[in-house]
C-alpha positions as CSV (number, residue, x, y, z in Angstrom):
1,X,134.6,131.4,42.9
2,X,138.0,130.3,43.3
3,X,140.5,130.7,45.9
4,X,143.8,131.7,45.6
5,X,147.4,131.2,47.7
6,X,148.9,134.5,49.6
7,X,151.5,134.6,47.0
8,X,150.7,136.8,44.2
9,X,150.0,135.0,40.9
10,X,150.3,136.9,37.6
11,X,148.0,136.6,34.7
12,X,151.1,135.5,32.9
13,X,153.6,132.6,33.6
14,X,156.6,130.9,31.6
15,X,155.9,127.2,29.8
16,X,157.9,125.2,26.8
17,X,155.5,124.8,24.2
18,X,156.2,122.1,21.7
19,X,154.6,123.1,18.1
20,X,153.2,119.6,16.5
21,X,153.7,120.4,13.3
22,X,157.2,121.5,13.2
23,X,158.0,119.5,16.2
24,X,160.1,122.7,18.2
25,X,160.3,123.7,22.0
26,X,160.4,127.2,22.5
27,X,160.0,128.7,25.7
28,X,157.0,131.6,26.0
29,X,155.2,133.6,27.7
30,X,151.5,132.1,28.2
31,X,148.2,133.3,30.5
32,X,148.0,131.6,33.8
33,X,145.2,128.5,32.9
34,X,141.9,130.0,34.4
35,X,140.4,127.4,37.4
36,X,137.0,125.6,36.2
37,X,134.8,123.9,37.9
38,X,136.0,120.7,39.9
39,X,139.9,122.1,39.6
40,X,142.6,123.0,40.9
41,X,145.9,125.2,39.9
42,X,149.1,123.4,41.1
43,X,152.1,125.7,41.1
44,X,155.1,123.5,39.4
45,X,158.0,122.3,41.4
46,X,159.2,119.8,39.6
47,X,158.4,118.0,36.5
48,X,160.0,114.5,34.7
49,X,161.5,114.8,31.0
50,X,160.3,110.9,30.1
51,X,161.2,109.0,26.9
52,X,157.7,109.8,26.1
53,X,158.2,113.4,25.9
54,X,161.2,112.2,23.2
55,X,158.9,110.4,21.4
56,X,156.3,113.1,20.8
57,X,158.8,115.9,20.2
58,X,160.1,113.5,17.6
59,X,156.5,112.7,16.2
60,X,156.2,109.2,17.4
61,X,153.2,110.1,19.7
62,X,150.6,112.1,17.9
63,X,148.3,114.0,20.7
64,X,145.0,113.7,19.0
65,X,143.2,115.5,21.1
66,X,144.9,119.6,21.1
67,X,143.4,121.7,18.7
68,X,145.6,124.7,19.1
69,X,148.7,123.3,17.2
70,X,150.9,123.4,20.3
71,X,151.1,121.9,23.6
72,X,153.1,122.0,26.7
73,X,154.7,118.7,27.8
74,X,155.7,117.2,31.1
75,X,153.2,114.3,32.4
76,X,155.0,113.8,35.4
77,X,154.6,116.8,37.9
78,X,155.2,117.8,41.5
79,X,154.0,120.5,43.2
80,X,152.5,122.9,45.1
81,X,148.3,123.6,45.5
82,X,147.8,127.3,44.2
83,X,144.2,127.6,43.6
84,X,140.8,126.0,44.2
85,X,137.6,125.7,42.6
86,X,134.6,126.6,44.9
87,X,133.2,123.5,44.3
88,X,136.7,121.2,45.7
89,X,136.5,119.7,48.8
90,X,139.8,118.1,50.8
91,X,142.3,120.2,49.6
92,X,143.9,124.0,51.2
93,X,146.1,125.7,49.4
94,X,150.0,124.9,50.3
95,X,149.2,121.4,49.6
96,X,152.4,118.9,48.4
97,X,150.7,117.1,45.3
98,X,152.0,115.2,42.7
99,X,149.4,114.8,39.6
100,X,148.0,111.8,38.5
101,X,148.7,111.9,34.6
102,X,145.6,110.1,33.6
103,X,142.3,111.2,33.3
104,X,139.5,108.5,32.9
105,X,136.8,109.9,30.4
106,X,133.9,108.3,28.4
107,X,136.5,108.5,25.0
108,X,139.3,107.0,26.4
109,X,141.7,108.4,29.3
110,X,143.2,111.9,28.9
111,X,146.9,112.2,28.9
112,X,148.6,115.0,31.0
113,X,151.1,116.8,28.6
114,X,149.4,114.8,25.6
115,X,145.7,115.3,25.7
116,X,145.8,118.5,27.6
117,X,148.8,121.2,28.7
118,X,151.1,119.3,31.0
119,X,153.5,120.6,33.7
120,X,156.8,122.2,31.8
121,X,155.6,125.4,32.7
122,X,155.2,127.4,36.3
123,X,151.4,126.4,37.1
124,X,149.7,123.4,35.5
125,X,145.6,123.1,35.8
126,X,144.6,119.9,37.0
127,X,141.1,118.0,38.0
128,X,141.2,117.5,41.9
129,X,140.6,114.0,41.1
130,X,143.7,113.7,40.0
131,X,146.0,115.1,42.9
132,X,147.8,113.0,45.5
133,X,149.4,113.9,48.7
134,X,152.6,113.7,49.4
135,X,154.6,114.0,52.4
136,X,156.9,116.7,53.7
137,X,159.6,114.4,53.8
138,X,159.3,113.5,50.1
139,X,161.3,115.3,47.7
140,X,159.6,117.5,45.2
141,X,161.6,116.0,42.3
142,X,161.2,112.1,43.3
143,X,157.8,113.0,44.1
144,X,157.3,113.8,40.3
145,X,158.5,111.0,38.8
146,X,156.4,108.1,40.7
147,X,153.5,109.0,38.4
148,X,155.2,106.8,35.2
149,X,158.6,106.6,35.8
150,X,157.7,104.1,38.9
151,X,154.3,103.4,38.6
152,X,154.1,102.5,35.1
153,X,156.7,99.8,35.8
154,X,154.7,99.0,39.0
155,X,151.2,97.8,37.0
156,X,153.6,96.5,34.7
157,X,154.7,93.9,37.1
158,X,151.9,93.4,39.4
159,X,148.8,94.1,37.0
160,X,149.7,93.1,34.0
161,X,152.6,90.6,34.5
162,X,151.4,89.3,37.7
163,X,154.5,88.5,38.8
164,X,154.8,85.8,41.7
165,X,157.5,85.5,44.4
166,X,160.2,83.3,42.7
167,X,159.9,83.7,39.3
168,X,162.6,84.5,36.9
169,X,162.1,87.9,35.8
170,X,164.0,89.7,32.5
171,X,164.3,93.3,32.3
172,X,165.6,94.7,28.4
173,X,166.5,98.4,28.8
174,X,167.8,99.6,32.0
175,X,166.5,103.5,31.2
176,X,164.2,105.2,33.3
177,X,161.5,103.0,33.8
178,X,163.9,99.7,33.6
179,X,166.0,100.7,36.4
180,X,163.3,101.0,38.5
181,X,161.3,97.5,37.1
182,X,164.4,95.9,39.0
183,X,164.3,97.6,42.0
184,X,160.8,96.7,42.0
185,X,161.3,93.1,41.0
186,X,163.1,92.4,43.9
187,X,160.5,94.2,46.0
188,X,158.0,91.6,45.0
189,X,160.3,88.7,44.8
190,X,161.2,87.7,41.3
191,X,164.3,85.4,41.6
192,X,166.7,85.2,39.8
193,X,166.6,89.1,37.7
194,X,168.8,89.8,34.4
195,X,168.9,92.9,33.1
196,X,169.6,93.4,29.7
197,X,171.0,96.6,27.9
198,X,173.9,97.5,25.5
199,X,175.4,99.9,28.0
200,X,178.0,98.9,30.6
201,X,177.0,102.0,32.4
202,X,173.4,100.2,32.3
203,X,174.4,97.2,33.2
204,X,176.2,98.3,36.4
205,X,173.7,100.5,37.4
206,X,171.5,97.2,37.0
207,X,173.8,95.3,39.2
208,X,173.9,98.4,41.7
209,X,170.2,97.9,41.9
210,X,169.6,94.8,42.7
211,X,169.4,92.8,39.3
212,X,171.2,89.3,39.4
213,X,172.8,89.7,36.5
214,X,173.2,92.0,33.5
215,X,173.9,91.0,30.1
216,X,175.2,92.7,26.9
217,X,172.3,91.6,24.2
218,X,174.3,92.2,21.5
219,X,176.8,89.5,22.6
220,X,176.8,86.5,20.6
221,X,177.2,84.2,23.4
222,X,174.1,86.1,25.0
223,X,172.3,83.1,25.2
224,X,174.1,81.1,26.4
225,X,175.2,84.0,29.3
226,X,171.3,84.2,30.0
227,X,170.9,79.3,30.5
228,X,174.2,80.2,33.0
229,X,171.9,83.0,34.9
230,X,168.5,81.1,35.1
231,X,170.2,78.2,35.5
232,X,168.9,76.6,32.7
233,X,165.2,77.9,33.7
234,X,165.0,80.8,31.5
235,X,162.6,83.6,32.2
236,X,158.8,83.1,33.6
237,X,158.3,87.0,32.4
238,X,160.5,89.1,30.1
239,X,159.4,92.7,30.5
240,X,160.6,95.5,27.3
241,X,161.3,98.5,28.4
242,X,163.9,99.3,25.2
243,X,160.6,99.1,22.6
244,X,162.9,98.4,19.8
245,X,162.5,95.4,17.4
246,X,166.0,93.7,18.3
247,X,164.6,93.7,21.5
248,X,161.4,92.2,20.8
249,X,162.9,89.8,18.8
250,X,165.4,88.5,21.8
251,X,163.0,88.1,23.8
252,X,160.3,86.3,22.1
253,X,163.1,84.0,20.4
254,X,164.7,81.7,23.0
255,X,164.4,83.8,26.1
256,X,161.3,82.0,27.6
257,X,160.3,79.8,30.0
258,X,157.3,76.8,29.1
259,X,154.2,79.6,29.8
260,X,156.6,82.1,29.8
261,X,154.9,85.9,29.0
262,X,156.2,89.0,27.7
263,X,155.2,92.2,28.7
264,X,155.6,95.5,26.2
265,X,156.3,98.7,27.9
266,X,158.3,100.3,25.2
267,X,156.8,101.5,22.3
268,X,158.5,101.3,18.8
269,X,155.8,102.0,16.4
270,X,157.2,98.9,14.3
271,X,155.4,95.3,13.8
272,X,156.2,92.4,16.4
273,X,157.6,89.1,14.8
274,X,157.3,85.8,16.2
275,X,159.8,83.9,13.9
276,X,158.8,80.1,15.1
277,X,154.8,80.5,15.7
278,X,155.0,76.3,16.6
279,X,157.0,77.0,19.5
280,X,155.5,79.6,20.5
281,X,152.5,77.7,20.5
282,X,153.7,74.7,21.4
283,X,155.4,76.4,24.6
284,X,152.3,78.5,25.1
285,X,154.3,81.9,25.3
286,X,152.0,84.9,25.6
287,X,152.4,88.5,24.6
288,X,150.8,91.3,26.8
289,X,150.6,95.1,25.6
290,X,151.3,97.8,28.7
291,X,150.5,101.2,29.1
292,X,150.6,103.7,31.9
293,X,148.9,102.6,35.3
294,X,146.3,102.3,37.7
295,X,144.7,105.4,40.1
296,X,146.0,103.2,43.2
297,X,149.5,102.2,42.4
298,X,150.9,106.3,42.8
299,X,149.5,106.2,46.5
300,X,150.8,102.9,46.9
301,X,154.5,103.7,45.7
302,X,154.4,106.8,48.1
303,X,153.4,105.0,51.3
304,X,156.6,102.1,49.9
305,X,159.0,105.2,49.7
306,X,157.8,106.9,52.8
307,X,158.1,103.3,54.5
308,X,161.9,103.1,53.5
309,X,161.0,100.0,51.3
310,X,162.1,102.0,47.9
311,X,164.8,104.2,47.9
312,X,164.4,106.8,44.8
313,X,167.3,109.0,45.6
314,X,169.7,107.7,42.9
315,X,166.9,108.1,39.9
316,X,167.0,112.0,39.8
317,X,170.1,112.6,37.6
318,X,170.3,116.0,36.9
319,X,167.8,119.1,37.6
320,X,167.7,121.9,35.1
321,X,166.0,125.0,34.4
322,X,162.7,125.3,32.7
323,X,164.7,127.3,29.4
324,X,166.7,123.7,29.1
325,X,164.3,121.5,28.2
326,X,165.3,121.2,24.7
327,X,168.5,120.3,26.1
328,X,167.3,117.7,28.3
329,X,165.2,116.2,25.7
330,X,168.6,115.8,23.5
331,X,170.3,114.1,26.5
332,X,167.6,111.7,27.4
333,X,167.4,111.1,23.1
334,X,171.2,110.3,23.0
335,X,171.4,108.9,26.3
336,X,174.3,111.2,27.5
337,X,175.3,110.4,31.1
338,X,172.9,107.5,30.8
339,X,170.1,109.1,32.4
340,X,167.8,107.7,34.4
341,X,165.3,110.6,35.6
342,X,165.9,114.2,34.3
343,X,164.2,117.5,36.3
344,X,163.0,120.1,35.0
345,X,162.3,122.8,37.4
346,X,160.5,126.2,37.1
347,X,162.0,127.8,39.8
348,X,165.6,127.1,39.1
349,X,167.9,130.0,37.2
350,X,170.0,128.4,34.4
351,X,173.2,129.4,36.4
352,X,172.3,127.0,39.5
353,X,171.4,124.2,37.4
354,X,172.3,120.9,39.2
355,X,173.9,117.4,38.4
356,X,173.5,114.2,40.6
């Protein structure tokens, strides 16, 4: 038995569906996902295009679990509940969710958009376990990205870096989850921050945000630029968001601090060198592999925006129509306006489609 919202709901509904194989979007027609036991059928508001969407369009990210050939992206969803499983307790239809995009299982956590059909499409299925509430005066489209775009840079920080109050903090790639590691760095207290990324755009958006100072890494006077900023400390925790080899390289090769630790958020697919193994030793450097985040850190970040302690408003930098996303994955790709966030939005025609 399954209720149902006093809107009608088709059996049909419109969704991108990436084809693995030949690694195309195409926009289509699909059945409205059928309610199972312990679920619950969110009507789309708003949905993230994230770098990771890039990288599985482009092949980097193999879902290993879809046995249809094609799947429907988008891991970081807003919306609205529009039907329940019998079986679901604490939730009414109308509901503002957002989806958390991980599912624990006894193989390994399920992926929304990777594992299983994700949100670029008008309704998204969902286990109830995985829906948080969010409040009326949080913005379906900031709403959606807290689950990765935030949060994933949240238990980078706090779980996996453990980053203490007054410790110098490094930040390479100010992208969508970078700009919001230094918003979050300051929330905790890391002191001084440098953000580093080879766009001035980047840099200044850094600076805007709170960073302490931003720095070209392919400058050849970049370390020196980076003693002036730490004051000669250097950084306690160097965090990659970039996930290129450059990258890695710069940071495990002068950048640290004695017991200085990196963190890997980005993911390049390519093998980590460590050039001077005695140093590294000999300094006691450490190397720490991140990925996604924790059931309690998306509740968390709600509460800190409804609380006015982070302000979201500037990450949502352009929302288009469903039909775009091909478009929007080409943008985020070639970094064209330097985006942080992109939107995808079911309900939106192609003619309204909005820049902020």
């Amino acid at each position: 038995m399954v209720s149902s919202a006093a809107y009608e709901i088709g059996d049909s509904m419109r969704a991108v569906r990436l084809d693995v194989e030949t690694r195309t979007l195409v926009p289509k027609s699909v059945p409205v996902p059928t309610v199972r036991s312990g679920e619950v059928l969110v009507r789309v508001e708003a949905a993230g295009v994230c770098l990771s969407d890039v990288h599985i369009a482009q092949g980097l990210i193999k879902p290993r679990r879809i046995v249809t050939g094609e799947l429907t992206l988008g891991h970081e969803v807003a919306g609205v509940v529009a039907r329940i499983a019998s079986d679901v307790k604490g939730w009414s239809l109308g509901d503002r969710v957002a989806l958390q995009p991980l599912i624990p299982r006894p193989d390994g956590a399920h992926t929304l958009g990777v594992d299983y059909d994700g949100g670029w499409a008008e309704y998204v299925v969902t286990p109830s376990s995985t829906l948080v509430s969010i409040p009326d005066d949080l913005g379906f489209e900031e709403a959606a990205i807290i689950p990765d775009a935030v949060s994933t840079p949240w238990s980078a920080i706090r779980t996996t870096g453990r980053v203490r109050a007054g410790e110098s903090a490094g930040v390479w790639g100010v992208g969508g989850l970078g700009a919001h590691a230094v918003q979050l760095l300051r929330l905790v207290g890391a002191a001084p921050i440098v953000a580093v990324d080879p766009l001035l755009a980047a840099r200044e958006r850094a600076l805007a945000l709170g960073a302490d100072a931003a720095l070209d890494p392919i400058s050849p006077d970049f370390h020196e630029y980076l003693v002036e900023a730490t004051r000669g400390r250097m950084l306690d925790i160097a965090l990659d968001f970039a996930g290129t080899p450059a990258a890695q390289e710069q940071v495990l090769n002068g950048s640290l601090a004695r017991r200085g630790r990196v963190v890997l958020v980005g993911l390049s697919g390519q093998p980590i060198t460590i050039a001077n193994s005695v140093d590294f030793s000999v300094f006691q450097h450490s190397i720490r592999g991140h990925f996604g985040q924790d059931y309690a850190d998306v509740p968390e970040l709600i509460d800190l925006v409804s609380w006015g302690r982070l302000d979201l408003s500037g990450s949502i930098s352009a929302v288009l129509p469903l039909e775009d996303a091909a478009e929007a994955i080409r943008r985020l790709d070639e970094k064209i306006d330097n985006p942080i966030r992109l939107i995808l939005r079911p309900t939106l025609a192609q003619s309204d489609a909005a820049t902020t």
